[in-house]
C-alpha positions as CSV (number, residue, x, y, z in Angstrom):
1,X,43.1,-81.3,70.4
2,X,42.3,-84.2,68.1
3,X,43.5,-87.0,70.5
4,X,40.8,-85.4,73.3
5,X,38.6,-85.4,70.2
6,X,39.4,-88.6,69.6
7,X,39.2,-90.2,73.1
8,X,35.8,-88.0,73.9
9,X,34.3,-89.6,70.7
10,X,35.9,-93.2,71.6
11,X,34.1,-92.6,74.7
12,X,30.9,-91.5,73.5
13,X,31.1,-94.8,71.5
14,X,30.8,-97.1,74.2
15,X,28.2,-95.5,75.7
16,X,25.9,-95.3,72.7
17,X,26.8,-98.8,72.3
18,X,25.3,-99.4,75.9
19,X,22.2,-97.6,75.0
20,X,21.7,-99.2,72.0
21,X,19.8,-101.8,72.9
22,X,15.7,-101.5,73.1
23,X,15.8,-103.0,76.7
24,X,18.1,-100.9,78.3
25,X,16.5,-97.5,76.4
26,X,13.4,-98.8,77.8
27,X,15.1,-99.3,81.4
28,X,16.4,-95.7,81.0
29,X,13.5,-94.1,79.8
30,X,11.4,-95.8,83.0
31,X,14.2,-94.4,85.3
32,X,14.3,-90.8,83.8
33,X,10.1,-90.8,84.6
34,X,10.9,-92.4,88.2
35,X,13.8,-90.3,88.8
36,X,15.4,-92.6,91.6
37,X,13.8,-96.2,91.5
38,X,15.0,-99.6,92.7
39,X,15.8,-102.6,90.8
40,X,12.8,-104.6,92.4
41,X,10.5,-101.6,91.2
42,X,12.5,-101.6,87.8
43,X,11.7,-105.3,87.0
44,X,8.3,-105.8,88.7
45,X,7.0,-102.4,87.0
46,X,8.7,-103.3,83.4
47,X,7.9,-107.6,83.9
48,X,11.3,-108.2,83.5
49,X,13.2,-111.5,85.0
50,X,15.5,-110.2,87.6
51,X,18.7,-111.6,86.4
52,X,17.9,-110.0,83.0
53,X,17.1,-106.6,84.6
54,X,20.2,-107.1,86.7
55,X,22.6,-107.5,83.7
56,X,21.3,-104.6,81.8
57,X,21.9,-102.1,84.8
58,X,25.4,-103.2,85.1
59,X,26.0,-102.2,81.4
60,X,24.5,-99.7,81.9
61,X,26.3,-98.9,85.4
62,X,29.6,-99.6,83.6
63,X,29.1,-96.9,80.8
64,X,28.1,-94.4,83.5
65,X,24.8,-93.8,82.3
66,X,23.0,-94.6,86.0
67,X,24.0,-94.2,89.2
68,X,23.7,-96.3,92.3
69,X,22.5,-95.3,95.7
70,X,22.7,-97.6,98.3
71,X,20.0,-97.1,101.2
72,X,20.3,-100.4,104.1
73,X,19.7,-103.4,101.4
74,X,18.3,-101.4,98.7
75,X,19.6,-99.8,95.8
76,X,18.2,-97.0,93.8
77,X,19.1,-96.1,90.4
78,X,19.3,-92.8,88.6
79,X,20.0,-91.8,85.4
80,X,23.5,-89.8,84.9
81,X,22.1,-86.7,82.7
82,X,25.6,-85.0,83.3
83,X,27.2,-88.1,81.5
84,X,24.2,-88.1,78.8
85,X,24.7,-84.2,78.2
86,X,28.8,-85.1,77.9
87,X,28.6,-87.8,75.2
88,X,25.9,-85.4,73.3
89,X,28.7,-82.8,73.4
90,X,30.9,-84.9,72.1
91,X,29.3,-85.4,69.2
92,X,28.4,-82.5,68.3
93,X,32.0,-81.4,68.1
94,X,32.7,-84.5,65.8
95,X,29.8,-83.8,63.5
96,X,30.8,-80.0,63.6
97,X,34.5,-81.2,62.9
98,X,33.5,-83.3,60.3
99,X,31.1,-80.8,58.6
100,X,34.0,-77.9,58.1
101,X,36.3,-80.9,56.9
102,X,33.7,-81.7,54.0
103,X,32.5,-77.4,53.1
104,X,36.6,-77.2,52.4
């Protein structure tokens, strides 16, 4: 139980590490309103250089936080709530955890 703990919270980690910076919260946050968007939309819309926009969505790709959909030469991102709603889970049960560790 404590090593699925562990690798759920290891997990969660990275991903909040992905998220942590203001550019990519800010490229999330204008997916979530568009809820499928391409990345010429993404960095014409946000006035963002393309290789800039680029990089950010394949940390962000790479953490599972969006997901690609690829239609002829475009392709549209979306953000991945079912990962979101995991790595919220997962911490929850460590702060839970945590908090009956310190009431004993």
């Amino acid at each position: 139980m404590t090593t699925i703990l562990n690798n759920d919270l290891s997990t969660a980690t990275e991903i909040l590490r992905a998220l942590a910076h203001p550019l990519r919260m800010k490229i999330i946050s204008f997916i979530d309103k568009q809820n499928k968007i391409n990345v010429n939309k993404i960095y014409n819309t946000l006035k963002l250089e393309q290789s800039i926009t680029s990089q950010h969505l394949r940390i962000l790709r790479k953490a599972g936080l969006v997901e690609t959909v690829r239609d002829g030469k475009f392709i549209f991102y979306s953000v991945n709530y079912d990962k979101l709603k995991q790595v919220n889970m997962s911490i929850g049960s460590f702060l839970e955890k945590e908090g009956s560790k310190s009431k004993v």
